[in-house]
C-alpha positions in Angstrom: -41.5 -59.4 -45.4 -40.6 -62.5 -43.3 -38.1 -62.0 -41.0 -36.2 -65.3 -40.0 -32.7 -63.9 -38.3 -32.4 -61.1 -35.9 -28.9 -59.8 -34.7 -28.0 -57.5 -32.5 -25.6 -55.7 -30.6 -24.1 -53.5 -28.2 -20.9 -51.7 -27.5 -19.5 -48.7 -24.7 -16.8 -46.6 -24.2 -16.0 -46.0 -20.4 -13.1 -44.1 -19.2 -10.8 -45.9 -16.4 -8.4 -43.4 -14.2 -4.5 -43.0 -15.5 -5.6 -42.3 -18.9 -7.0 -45.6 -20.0 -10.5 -47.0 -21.1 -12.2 -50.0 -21.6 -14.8 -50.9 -24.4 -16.9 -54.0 -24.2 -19.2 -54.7 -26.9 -21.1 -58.0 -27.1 -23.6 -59.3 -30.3 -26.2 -61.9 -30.2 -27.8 -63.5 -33.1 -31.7 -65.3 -32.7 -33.0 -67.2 -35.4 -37.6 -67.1 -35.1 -39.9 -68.4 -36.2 -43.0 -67.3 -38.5 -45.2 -66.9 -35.5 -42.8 -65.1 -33.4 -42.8 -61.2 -32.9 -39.5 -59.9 -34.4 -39.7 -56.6 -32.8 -40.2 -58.0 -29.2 -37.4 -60.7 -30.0 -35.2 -57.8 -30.9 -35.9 -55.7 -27.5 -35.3 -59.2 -25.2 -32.6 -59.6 -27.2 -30.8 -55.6 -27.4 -31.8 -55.7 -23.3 -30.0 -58.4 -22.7 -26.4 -57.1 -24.7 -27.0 -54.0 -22.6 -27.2 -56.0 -19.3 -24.1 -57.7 -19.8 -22.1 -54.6 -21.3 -23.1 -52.3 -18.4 -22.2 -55.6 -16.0 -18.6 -55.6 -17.8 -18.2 -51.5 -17.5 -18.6 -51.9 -13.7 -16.6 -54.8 -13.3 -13.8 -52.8 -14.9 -14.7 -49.8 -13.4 -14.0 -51.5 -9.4 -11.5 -53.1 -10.5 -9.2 -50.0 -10.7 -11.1 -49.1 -7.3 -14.1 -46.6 -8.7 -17.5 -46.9 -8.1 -19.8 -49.0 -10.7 -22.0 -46.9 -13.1 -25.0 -49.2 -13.8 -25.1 -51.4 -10.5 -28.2 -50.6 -8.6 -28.4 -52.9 -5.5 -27.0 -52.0 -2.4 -22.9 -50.3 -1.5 -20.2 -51.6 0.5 -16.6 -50.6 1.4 -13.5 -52.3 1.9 -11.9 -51.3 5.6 -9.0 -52.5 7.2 -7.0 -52.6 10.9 -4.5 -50.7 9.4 -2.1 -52.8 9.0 -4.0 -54.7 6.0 -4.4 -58.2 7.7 -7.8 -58.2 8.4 -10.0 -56.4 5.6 -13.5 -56.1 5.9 -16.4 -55.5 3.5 -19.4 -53.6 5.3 -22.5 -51.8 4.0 -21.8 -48.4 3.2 -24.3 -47.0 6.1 -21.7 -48.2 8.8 -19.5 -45.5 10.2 -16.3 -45.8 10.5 -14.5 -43.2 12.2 -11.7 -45.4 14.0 -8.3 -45.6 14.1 -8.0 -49.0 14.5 -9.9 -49.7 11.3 -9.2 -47.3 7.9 -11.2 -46.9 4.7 -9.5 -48.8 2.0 -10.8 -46.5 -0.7 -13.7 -43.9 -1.1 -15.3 -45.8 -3.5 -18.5 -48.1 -2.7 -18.9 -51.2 -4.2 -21.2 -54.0 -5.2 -20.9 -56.9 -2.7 -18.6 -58.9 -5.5 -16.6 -56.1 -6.5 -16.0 -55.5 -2.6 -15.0 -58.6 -1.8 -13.0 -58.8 -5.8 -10.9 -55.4 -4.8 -10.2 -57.0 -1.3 -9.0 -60.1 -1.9 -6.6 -58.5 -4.4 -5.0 -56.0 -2.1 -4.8 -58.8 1.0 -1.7 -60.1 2.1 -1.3 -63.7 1.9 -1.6 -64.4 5.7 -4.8 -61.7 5.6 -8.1 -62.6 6.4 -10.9 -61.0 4.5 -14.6 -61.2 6.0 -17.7 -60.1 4.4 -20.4 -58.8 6.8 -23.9 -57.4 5.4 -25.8 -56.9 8.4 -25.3 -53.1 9.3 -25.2 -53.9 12.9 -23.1 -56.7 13.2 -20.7 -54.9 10.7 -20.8 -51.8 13.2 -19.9 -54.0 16.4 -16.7 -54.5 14.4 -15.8 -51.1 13.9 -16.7 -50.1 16.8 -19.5 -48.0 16.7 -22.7 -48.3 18.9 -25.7 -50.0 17.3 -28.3 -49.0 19.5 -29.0 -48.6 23.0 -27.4 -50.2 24.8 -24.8 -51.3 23.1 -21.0 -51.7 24.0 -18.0 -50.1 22.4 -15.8 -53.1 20.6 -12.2 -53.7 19.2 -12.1 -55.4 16.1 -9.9 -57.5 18.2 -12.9 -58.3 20.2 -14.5 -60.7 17.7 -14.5 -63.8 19.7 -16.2 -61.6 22.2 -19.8 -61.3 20.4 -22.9 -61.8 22.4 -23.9 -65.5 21.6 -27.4 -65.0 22.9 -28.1 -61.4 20.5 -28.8 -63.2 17.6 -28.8 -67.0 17.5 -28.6 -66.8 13.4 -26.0 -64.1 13.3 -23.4 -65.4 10.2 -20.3 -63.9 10.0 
């Protein structure tokens, strides 16, 4: 049997709060040769629909502000002064137990679908920042970072210790 055409696909349910669900299903067609191995072309191929499905379920799923199911790499939050003008997206392993700055939701994130449920919610004079050093990100919010270290305000930004870390991005 000579196999010339190999199509596959992919498709999944996933329940979203308030009653609603969302079902991406994606199918990809490879034409190969005689030489080629069908069943390995058919594995790369049903790998790949799966990548993107599972990428589409978590995209959906932080979009209504839950936690991806699939993502892998590291978690971050959404926090904000309380008033909702300055949002920030930290790793998850920062503390933040102030009340000048306020968990936007329980959920962790991936760093795009942080900054994605963020940038929604800001108002239009808001500024959002991003910060994925743990450290930096816990000079923000105020707790310690070692010893050594001194308490901040968020309002305290400009303040930073230029000489700490000359390649320090925020």
């Amino acid at each position: 049997m000579n196999i010339t055409t190999i199509t596959v696909g992919w498709s999944e349910t996933c329940s979203l709060p308030e009653y609603c669900n969302v079902k991406p299903s994606l199918t990809l067609t490879a034409q190969i040769g005689e030489d080629e191995d069908a069943q390995a072309t058919t594995n790369a191929l049903l790998a790949e629909v799966k990548k993107v499905v599972h990428e589409q379920v978590d995209e959906a799923l932080e979009t209504v502000g839950c936690a991806p199911k699939y993502y892998e790499g590291p978690r971050y939050r959404v926090v904000y002064d309380g008033l909702g003008a300055l949002m920030l997206v930290i790793p998850t392993e920062v503390n933040v137990e102030r009340r000048s700055c306020r968990e936007m939701i329980a959920a962790t994130f991936s760093l795009a679908g942080a900054e994605r449920y963020a940038k929604r919610r800001l108002p239009p004079e808001g500024v959002m920042l991003t910060v994925d050093d743990p450290a930096q990100a816990a000079m923000l919010v105020g707790q310690p970072v070692g010893e050594g270290a001194r308490d901040m305000d968020i309002d305290d930004v400009d303040e930073v210790d230029d000489d700490a870390d000359d390649d320090a991005e925020f």
